[in-house]
ROMARKE-670392 format. One line per field, with one value per atom (N, C-alpha, C): atom name; x, y, z; residue in three letters. Coordinates in steps of 0.05 Angstrom, whole numbers. Each point is the difference from the previous one (the first is absolute). Layout:
guvex c(CA,...)
xx c(X,...)
yy c(Y,...)
zz c(Z,...)
marlum c(ALA,...)
This chain:
guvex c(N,CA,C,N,CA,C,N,CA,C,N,CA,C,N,CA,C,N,CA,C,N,CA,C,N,CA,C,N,CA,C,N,CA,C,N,CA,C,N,CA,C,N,CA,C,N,CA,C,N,CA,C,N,CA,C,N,CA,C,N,CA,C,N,CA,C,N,CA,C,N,CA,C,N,CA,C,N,CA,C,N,CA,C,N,CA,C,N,CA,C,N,CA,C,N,CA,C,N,CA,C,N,CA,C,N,CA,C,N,CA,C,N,CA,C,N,CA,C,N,CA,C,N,CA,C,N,CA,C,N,CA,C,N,CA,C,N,CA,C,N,CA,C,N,CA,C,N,CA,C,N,CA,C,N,CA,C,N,CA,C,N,CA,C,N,CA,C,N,CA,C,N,CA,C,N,CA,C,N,CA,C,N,CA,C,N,CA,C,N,CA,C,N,CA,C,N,CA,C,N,CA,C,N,CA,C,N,CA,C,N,CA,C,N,CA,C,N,CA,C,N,CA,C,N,CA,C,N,CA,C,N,CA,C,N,CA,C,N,CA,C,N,CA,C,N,CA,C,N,CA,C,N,CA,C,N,CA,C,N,CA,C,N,CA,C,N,CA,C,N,CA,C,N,CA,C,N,CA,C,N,CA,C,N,CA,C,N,CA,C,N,CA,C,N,CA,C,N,CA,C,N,CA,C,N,CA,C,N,CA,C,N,CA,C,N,CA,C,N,CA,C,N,CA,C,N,CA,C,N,CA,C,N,CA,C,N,CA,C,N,CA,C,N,CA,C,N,CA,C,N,CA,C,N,CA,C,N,CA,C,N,CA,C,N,CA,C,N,CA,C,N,CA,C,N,CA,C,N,CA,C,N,CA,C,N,CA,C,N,CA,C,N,CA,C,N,CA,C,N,CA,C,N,CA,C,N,CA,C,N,CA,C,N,CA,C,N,CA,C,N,CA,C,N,CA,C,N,CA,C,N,CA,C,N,CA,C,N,CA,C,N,CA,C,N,CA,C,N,CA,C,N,CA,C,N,CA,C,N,CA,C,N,CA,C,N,CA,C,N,CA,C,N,CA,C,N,CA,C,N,CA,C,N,CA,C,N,CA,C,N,CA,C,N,CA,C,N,CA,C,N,CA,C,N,CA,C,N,CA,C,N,CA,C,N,CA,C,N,CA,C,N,CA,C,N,CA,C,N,CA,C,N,CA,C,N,CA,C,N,CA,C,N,CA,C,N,CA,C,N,CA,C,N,CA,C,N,CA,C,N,CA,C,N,CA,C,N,CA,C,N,CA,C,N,CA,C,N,CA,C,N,CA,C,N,CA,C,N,CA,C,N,CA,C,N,CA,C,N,CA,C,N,CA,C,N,CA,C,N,CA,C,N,CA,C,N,CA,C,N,CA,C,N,CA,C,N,CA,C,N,CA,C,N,CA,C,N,CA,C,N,CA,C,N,CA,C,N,CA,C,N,CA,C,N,CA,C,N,CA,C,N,CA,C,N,CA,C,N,CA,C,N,CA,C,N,CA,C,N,CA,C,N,CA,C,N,CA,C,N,CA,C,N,CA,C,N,CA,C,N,CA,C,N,CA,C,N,CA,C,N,CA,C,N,CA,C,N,CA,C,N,CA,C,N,CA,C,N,CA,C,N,CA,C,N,CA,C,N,CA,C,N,CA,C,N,CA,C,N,CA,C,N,CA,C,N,CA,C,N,CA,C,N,CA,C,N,CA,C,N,CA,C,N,CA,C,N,CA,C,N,CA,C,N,CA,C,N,CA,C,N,CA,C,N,CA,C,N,CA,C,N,CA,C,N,CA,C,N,CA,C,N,CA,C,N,CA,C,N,CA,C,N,CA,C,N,CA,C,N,CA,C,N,CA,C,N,CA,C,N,CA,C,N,CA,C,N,CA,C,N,CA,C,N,CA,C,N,CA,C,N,CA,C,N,CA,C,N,CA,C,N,CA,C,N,CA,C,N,CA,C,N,CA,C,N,CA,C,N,CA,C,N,CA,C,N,CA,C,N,CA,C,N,CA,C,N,CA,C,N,CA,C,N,CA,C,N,CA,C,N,CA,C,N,CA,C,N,CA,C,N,CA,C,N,CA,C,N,CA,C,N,CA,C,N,CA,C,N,CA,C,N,CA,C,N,CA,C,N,CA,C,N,CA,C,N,CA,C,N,CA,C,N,CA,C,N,CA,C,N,CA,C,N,CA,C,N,CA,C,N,CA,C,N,CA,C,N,CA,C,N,CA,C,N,CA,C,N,CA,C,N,CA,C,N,CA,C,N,CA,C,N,CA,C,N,CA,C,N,CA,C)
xx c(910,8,-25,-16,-13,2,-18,6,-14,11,-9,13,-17,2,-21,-22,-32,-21,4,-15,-25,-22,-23,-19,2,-28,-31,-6,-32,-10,-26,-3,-22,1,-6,-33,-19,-19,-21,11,-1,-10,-21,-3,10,-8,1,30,21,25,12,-7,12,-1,-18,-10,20,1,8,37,0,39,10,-22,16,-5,-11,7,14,17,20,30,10,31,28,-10,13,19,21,12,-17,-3,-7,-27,-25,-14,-4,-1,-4,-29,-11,-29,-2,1,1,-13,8,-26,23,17,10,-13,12,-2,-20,-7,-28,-25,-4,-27,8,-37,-6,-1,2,8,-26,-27,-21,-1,18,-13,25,25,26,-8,-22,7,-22,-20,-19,18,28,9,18,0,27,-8,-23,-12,-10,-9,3,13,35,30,-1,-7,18,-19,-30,-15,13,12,4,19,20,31,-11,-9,-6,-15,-17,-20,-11,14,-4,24,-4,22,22,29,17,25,8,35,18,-3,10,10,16,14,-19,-21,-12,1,13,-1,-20,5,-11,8,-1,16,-18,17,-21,7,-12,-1,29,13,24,1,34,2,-14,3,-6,-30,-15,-31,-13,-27,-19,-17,12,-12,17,34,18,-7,3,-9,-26,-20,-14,-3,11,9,13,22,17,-17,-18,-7,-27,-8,-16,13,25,10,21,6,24,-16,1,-18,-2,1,3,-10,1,-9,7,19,12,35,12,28,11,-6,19,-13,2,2,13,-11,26,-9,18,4,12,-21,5,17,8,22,15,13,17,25,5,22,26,-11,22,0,27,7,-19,-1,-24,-22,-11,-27,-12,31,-10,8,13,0,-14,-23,-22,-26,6,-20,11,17,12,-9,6,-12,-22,-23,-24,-5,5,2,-3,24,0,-10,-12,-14,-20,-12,-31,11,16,6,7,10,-1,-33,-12,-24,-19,-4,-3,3,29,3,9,16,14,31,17,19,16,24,6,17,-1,12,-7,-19,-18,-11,-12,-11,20,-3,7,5,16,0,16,-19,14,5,15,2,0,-13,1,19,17,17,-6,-11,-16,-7,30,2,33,11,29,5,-12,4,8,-20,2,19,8,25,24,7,25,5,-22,3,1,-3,-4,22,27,21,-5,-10,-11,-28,-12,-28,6,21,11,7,13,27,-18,-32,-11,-6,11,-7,-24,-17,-31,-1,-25,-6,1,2,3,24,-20,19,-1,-8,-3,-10,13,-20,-10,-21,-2,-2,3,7,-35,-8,-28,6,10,3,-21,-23,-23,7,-5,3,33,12,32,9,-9,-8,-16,-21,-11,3,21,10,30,21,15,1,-25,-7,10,3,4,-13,7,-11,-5,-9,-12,7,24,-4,-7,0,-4,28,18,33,9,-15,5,21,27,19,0,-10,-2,-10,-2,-11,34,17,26,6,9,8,-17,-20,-9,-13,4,1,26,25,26,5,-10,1,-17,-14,-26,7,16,11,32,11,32,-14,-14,1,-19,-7,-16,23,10,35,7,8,32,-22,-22,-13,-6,10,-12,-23,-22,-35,4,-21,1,-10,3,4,-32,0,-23,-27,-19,-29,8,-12,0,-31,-3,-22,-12,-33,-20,10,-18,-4,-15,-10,-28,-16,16,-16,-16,-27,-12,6,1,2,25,15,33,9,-5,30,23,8,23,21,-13,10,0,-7,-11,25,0,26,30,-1,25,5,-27,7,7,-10,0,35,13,33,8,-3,20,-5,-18,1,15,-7,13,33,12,23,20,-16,-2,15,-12,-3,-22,-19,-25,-25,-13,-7,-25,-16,-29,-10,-21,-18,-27,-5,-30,-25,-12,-24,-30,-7,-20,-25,8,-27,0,-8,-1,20,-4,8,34,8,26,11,-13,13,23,-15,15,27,3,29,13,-6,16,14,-11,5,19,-3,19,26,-4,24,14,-13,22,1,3,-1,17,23,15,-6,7,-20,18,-14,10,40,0,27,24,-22,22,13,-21,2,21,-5,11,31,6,28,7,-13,2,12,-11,9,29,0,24,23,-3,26,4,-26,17,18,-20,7,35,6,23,18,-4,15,12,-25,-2,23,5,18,39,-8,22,14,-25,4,23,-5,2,31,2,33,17,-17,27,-7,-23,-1,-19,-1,-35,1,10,-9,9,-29,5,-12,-10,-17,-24,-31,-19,-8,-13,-2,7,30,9,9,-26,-1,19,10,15,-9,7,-22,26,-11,11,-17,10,-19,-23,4,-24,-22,5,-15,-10,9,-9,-21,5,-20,-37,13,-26,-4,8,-9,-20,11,-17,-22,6,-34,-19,13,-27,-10,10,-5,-19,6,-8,-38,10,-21,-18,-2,-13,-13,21,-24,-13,7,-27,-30,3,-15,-13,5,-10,-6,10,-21,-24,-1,-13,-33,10,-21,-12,14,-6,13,13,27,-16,-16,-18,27,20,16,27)
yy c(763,-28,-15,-18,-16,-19,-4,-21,-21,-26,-17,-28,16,-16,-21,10,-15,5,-31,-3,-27,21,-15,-13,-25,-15,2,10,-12,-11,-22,-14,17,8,12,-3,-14,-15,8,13,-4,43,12,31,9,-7,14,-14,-16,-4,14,13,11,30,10,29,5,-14,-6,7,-14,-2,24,4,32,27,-11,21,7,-28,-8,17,-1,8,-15,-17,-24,18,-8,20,-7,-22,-18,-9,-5,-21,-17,-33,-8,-7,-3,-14,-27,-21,-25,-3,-15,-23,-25,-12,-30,-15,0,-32,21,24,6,3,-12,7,-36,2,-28,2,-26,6,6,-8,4,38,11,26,20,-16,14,23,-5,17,25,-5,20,24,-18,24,14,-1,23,19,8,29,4,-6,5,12,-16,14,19,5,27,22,-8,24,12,-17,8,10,-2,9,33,0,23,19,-8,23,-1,-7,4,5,21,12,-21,8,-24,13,-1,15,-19,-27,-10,-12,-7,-13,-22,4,-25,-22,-27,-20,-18,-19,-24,-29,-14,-30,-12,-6,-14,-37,-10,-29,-2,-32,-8,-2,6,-5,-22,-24,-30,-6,19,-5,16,-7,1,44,6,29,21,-12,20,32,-19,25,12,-14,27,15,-17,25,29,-13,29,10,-6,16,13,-5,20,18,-5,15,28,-18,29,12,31,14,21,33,20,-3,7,6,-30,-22,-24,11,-4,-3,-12,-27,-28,-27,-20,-27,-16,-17,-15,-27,-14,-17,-34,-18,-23,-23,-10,-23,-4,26,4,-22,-9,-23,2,28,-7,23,6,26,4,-21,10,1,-12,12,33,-1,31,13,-9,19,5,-20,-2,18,1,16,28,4,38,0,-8,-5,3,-6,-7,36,1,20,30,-1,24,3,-13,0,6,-12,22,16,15,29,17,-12,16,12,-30,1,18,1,21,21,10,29,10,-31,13,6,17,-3,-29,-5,-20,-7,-28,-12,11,19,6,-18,-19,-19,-22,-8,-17,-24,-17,-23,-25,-1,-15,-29,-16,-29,-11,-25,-15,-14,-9,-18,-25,-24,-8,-41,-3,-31,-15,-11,-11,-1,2,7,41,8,29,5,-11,13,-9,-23,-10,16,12,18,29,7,33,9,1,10,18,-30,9,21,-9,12,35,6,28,8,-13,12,-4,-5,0,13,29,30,1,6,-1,34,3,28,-6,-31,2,15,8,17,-17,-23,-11,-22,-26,-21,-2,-14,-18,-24,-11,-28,-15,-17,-12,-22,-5,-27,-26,13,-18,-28,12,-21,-6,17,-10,-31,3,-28,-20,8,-17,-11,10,-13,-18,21,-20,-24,3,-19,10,22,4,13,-4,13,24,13,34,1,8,2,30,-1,26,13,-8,12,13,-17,2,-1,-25,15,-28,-17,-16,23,30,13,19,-6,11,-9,-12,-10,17,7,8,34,-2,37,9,-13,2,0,-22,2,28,-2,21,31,6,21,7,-16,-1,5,-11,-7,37,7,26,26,-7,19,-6,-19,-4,6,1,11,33,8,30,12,-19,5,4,12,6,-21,-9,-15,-6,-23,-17,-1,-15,9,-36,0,-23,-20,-20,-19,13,-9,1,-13,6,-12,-18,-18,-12,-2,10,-13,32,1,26,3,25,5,-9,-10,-5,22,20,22,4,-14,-2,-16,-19,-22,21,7,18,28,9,16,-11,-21,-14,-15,-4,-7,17,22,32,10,-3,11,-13,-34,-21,10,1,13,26,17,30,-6,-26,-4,-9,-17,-9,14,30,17,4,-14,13,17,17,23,11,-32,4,-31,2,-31,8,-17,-3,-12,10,5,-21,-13,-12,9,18,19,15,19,31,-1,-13,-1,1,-13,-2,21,23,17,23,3,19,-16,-33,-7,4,-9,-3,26,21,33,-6,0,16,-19,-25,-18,7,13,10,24,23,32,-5,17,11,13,-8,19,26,14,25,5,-15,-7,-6,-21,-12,31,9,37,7,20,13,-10,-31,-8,3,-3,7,22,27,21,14,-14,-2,-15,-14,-19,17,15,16,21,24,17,-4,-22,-11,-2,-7,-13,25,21,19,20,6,8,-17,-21,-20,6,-1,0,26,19,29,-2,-13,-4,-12,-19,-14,-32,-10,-23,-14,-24,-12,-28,-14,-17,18,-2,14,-21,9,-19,23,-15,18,-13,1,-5,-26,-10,-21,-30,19,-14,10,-19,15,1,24,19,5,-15,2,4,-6,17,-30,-11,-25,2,12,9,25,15,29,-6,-23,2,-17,-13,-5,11,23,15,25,2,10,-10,-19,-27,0,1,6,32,13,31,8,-14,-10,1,-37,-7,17,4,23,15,18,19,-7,-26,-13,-6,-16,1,26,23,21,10,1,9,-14,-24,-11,-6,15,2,30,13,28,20,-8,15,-4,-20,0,-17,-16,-31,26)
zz c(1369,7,9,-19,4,28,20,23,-5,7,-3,36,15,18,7,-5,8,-26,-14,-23,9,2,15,-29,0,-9,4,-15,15,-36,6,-15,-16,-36,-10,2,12,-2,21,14,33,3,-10,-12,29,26,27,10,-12,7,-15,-29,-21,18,3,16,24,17,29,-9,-23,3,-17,-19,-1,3,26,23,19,-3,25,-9,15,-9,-8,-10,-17,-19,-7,-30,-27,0,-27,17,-20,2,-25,3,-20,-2,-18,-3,-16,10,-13,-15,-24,-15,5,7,8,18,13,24,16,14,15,-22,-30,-10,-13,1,-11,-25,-13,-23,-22,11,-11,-3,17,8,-24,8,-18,-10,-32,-21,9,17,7,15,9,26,-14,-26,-16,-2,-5,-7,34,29,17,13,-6,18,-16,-32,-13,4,8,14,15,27,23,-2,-3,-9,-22,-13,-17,12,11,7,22,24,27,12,24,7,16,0,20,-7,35,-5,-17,9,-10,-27,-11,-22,-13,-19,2,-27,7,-19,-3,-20,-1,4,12,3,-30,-16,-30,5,-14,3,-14,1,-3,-33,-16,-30,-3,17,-20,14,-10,8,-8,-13,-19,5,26,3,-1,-6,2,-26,-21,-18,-1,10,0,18,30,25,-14,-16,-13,-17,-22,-16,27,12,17,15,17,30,-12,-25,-8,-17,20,-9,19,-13,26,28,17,23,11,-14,25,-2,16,7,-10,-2,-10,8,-8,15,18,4,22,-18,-6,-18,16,8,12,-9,14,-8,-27,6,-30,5,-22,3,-20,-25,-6,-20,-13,-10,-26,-20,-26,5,28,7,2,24,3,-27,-12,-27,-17,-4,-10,16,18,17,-6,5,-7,-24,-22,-29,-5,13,-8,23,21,13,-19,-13,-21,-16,-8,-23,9,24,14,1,14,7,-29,-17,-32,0,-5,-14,21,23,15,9,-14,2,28,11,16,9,26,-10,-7,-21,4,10,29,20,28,-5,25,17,-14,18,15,18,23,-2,5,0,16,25,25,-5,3,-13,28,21,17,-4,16,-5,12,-5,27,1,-26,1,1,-3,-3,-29,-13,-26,-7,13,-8,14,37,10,-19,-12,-16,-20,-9,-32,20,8,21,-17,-9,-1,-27,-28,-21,-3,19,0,1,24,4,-20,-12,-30,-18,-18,-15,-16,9,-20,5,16,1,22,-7,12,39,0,40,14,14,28,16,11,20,14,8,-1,22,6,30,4,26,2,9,-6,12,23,20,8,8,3,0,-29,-21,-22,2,10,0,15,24,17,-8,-13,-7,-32,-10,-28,16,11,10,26,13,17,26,3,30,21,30,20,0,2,4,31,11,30,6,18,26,-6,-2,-2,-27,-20,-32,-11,13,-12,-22,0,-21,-32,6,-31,3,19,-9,-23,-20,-15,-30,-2,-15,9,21,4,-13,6,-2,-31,-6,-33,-19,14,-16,6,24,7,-17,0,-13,-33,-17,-19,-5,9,-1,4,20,0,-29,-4,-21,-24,-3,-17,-6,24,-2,3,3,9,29,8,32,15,23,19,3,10,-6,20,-6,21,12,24,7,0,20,-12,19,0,19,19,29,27,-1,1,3,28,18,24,6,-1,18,27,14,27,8,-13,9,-10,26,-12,7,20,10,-20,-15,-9,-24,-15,-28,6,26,-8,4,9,-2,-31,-11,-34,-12,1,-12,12,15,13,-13,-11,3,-44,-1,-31,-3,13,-2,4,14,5,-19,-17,-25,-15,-4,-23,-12,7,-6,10,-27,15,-1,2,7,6,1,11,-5,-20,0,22,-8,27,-15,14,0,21,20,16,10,7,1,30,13,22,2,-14,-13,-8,-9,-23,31,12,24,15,-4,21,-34,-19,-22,-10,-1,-5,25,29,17,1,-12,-12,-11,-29,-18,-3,24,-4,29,-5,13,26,27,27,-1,18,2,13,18,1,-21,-13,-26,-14,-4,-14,7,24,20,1,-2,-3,-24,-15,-38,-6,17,3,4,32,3,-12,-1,-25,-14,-18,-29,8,25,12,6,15,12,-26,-26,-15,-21,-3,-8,5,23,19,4,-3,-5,-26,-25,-26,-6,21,-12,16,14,19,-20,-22,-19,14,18,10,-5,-13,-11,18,28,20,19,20,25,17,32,7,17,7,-4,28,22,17,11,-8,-5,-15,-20,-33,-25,-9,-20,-24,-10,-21,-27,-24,-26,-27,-19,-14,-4,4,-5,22,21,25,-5,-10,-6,-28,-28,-8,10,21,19,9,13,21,-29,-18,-20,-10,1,-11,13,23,35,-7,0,-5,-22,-27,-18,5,7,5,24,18,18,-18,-8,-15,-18,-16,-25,22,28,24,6,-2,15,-26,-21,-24,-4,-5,-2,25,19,22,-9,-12,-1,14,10,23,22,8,31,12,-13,14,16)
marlum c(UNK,UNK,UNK,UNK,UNK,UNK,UNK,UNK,UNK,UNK,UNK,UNK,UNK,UNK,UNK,UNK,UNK,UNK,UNK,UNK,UNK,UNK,UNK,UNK,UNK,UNK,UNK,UNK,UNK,UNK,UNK,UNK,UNK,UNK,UNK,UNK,UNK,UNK,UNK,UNK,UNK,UNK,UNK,UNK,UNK,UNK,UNK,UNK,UNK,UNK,UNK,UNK,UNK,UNK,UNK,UNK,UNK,UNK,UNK,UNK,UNK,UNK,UNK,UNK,UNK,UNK,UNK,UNK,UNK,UNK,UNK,UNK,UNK,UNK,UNK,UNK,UNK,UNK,UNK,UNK,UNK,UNK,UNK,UNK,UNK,UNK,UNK,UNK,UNK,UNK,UNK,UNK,UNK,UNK,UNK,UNK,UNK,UNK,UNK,UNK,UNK,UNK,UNK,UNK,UNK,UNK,UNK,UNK,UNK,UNK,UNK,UNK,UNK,UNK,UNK,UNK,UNK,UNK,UNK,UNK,UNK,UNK,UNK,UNK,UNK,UNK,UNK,UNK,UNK,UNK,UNK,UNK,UNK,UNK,UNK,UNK,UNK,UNK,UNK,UNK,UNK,UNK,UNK,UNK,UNK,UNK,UNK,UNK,UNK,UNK,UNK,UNK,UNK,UNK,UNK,UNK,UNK,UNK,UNK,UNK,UNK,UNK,UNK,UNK,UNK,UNK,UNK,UNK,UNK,UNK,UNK,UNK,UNK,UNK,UNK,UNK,UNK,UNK,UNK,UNK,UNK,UNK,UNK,UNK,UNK,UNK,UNK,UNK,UNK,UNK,UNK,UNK,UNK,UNK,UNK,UNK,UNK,UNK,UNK,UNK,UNK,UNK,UNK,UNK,UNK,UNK,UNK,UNK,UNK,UNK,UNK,UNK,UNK,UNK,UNK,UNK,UNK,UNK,UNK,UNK,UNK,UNK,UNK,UNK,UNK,UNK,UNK,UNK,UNK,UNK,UNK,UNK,UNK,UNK,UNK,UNK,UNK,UNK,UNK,UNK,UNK,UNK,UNK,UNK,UNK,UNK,UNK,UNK,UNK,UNK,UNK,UNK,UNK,UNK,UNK,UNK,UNK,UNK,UNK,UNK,UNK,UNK,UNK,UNK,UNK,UNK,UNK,UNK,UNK,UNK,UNK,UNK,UNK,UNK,UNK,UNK,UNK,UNK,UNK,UNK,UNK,UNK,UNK,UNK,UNK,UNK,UNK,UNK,UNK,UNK,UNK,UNK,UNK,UNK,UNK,UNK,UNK,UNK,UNK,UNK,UNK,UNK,UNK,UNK,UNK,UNK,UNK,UNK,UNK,UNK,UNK,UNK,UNK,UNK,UNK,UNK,UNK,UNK,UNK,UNK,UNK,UNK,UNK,UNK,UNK,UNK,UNK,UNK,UNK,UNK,UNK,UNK,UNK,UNK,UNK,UNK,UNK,UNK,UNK,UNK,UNK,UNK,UNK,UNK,UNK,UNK,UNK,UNK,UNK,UNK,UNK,UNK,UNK,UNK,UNK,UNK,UNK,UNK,UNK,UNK,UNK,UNK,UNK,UNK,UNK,UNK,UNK,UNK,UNK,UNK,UNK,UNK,UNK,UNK,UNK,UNK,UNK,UNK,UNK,UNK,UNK,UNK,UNK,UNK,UNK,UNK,UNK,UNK,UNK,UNK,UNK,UNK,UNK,UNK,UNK,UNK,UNK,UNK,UNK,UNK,UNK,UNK,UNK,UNK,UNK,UNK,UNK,UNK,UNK,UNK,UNK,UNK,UNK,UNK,UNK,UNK,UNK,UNK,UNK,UNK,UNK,UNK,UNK,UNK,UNK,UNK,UNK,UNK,UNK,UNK,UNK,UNK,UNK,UNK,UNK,UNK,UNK,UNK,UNK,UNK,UNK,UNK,UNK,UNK,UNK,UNK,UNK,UNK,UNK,UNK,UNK,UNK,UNK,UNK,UNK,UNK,UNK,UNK,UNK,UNK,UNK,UNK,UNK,UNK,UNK,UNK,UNK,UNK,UNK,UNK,UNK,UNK,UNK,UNK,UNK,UNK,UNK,UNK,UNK,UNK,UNK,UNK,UNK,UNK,UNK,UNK,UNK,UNK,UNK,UNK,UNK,UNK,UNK,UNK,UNK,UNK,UNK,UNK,UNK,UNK,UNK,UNK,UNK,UNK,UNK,UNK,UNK,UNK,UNK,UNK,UNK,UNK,UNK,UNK,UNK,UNK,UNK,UNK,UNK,UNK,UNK,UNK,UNK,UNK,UNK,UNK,UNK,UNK,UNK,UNK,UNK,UNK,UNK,UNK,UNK,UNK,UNK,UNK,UNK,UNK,UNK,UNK,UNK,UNK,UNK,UNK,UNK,UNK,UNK,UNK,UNK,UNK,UNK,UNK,UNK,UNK,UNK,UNK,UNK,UNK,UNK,UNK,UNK,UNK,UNK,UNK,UNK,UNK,UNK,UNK,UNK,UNK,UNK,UNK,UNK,UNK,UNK,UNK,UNK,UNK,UNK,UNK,UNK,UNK,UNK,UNK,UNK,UNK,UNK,UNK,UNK,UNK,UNK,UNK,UNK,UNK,UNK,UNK,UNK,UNK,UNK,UNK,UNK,UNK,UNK,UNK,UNK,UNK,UNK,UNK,UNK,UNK,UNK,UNK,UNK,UNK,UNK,UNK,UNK,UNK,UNK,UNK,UNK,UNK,UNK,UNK,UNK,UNK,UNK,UNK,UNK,UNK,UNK,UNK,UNK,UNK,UNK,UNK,UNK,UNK,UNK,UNK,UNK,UNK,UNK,UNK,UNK,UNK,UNK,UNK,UNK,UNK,UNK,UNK,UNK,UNK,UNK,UNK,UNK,UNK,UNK,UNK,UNK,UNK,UNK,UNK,UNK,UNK,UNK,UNK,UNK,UNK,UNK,UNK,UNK,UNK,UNK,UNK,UNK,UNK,UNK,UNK,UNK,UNK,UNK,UNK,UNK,UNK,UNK,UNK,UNK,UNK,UNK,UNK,UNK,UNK,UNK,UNK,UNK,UNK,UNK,UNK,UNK,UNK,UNK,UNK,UNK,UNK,UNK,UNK,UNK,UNK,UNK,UNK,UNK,UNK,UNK,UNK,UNK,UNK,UNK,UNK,UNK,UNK,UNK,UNK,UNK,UNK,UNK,UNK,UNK,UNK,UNK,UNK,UNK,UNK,UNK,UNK,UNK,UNK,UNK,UNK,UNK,UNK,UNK,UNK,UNK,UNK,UNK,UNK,UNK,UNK,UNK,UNK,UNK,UNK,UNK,UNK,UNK,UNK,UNK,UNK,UNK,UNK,UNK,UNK,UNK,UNK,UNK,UNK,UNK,UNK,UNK,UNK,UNK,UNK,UNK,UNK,UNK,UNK,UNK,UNK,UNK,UNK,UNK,UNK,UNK,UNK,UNK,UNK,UNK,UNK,UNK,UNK,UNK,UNK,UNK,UNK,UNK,UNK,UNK,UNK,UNK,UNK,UNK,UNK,UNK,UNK,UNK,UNK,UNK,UNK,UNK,UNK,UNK,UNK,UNK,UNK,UNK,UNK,UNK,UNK,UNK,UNK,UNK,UNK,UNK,UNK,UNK,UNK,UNK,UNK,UNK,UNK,UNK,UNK,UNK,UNK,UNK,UNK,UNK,UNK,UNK,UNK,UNK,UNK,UNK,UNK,UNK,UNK,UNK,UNK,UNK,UNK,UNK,UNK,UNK,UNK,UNK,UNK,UNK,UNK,UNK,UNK,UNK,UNK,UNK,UNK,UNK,UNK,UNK,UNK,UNK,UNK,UNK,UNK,UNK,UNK,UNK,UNK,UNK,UNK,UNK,UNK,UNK)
């Protein structure tokens, strides 16, 4: 079980920010060529990220953020990044279902012509304007090799004209959408937007709960600093467990009497509770594998 709680950026351009983040314990790192490389620099930094990604060591998951379909570096981002030793892309202000279809398309056909497996490679779509949240529904149901979108709200606000508060609930409306439309699709539950503010961590794990509350089951990271409240956001504490435990334990025992609602230290326990209490369990041990059994 792949994790995807803390998918850290650093700007593909940047050799000692590229070094620094995948070393960190991020699940994912991405390596930009978008909005952190200039554009004079773009095409020099494709063969850079796929160095780094290929042939330097990193626990982590590592992608590429490629420039947007309706701009002049999208295709040859892809004809450079797909290609062994990267993960996938993360794919910016997708807006609408024949885009991404055109990108899985063009996708396979590197991975044919490369010799690799096919639909191996990755492909994260941002969701990150009022156009791409209105189409979200189609974008899911596209037949395309995605497992998974995420939401951007930086450009989200600033295409629909709104406040970015401290509270965020002005991005209810399109967490809600982007989360429902990922269910009724059958892809797994969604990454959320960056933080922007540094050194606000207080504020950064209250974005990170109010996402995980959502239904979604990561947040991208913009600095190293970030990657540790966002992980303990979306990983289950030791308690959560321990009650996880008990529920099944409890239900287990119930099950075997001929009884499937009981109540568990005053909670009542059915099978919709019992398959959360499995998901947490679940998830834990993808956490403690993924540490190496040190978590």
């Amino acid at each position: 079980m792949p994790l995807f709680r803390s998918l850290l950026f650093a700007p593909g351009n940047h050799p000692r920010k590229v070094e620094k983040c995948l070393g960190l314990d991020a699940d994912v790192v991405i390596l930009d060529l978008e909005d952190a490389v200039a554009i004079a620099e773009k095409e020099a930094t494709r063969s850079v990220v796929v160095d780094a990604l290929a042939n330097r060591p990193h626990r982590a998951r590592g992608y590429v953020r490629v420039n947007a379909v309706d701009t002049p570096f999208c295709w040859g981002d892809l004809q450079a990044v797909v290609t062994p030793g990267v993960d996938g892309i993360v794919l910016p202000k997708l807006e609408s279902a024949s885009d991404l279809r055109t990108v899985d398309w063009v996708v396979s056909q590197l991975e044919r012509e490369r010799g690799m497996e096919a639909g191996v490679f990755d492909i994260l779509p941002i969701i990150e304007t009022g156009k791409g949240v209105a189409a979200v529904a189609s974008i899911c149901e596209a037949g395309t090799r995605v497992r998974r979108l995420s939401f951007g709200a930086g450009d989200y606000t600033l295409d629909m004209g709104l406040r970015w508060t401290d509270g965020e609930r002005e991005l209810d409306q399109a967490r809600s959408a982007i989360a429902l439309a990922s269910r009724a699709a059958g892809i797994e539950p969604p990454i959320d937007t960056v933080f922007i503010h540094i050194g606000r961590l207080d504020s950064l794990r209250r974005s990170a709960e109010l996402a995980r509350d959502f239904g979604f089951q990561g947040k991208l990271c913009i600095h190293p600093e970030q990657v540790g409240p966002v992980n303990e956001a979306f990983s289950p504490t030791g308690e959560d467990v321990a009650q996880a435990h008990r529920y099944l334990e409890a239900f287990r025992e119930a099950e075997a009497r001929g009884s499937a609602s009981i109540q568990v230290d005053g909670y009542f326990i059915d099978y919709p509770i019992v398959e959360k209490a499995r998901r947490v369990i679940d998830l834990a041990a993808a956490i403690e594998h993924a540490a190496g059994g040190e978590a």
